[in-house]
N, C-alpha and C positions, 0 to 999 in steps of 0.2 A: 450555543449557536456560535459558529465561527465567521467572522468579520473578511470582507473581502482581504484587507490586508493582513489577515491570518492565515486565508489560502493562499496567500500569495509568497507569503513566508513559506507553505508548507510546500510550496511547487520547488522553488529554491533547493530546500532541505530535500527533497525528492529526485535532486542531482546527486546521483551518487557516487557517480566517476567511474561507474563499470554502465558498460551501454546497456548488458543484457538488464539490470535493474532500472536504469534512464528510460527504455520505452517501453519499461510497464508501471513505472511512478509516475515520472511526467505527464501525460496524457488521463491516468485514471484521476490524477489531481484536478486538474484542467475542465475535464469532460466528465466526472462521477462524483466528487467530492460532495458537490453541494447536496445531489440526489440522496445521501446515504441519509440512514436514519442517526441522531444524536450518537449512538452508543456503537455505531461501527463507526463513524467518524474520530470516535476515540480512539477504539480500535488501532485505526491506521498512523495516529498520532502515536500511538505507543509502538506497532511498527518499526516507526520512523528512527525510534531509537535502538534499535537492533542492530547487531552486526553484518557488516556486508555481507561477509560468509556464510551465515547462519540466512540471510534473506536467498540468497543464490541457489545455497541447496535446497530449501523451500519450495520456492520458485520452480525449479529447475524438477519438482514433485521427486525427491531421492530422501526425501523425508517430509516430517511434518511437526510443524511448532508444538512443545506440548501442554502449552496456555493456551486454554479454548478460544480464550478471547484473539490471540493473534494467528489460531485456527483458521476463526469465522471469517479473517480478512484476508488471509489468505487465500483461505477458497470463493471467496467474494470476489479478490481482482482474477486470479486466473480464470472464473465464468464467466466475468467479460472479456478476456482476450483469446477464450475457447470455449467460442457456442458450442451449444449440443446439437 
């Protein structure tokens, strides 16, 4: 379980200094974090240590992580930021 000041560290760490990553970290931090189950919470925490680049093409669906685990979060944040 992650502690308010741990998401709050992670909202920080979710500033990533490219915008197109900034408003789809900041906000799912903010607004989704807490909701997530334990182990996509982790997830996103491992994430977080990835490289800009490698989150952008991600992101940006021109590829895809091929650790399931940072799969699952991936296509976890872009379904909240495109409904079906």
């Amino acid at each position: 379980m992650y502690s308010e000041e741990d998401i709050r560290r992670l909202a920080w760490q979710s500033r990533r200094g490219m915008l197109e990553l900034d408003v789809l970290f900041v906000p799912f931090v903010e607004e989704a974090f807490r909701d997530l189950e334990p182990d996509d919470q982790d997830r996103f925490v491992k994430l977080l240590e990835c490289e800009d680049q490698d989150l952008f093409i991600w992101f940006m669906q021109r590829d895809t992580p091929k650790d399931p685990d940072l799969a699952r979060i991936v296509d976890i944040i872009l379904k909240r930021v495109q409904p079906a």
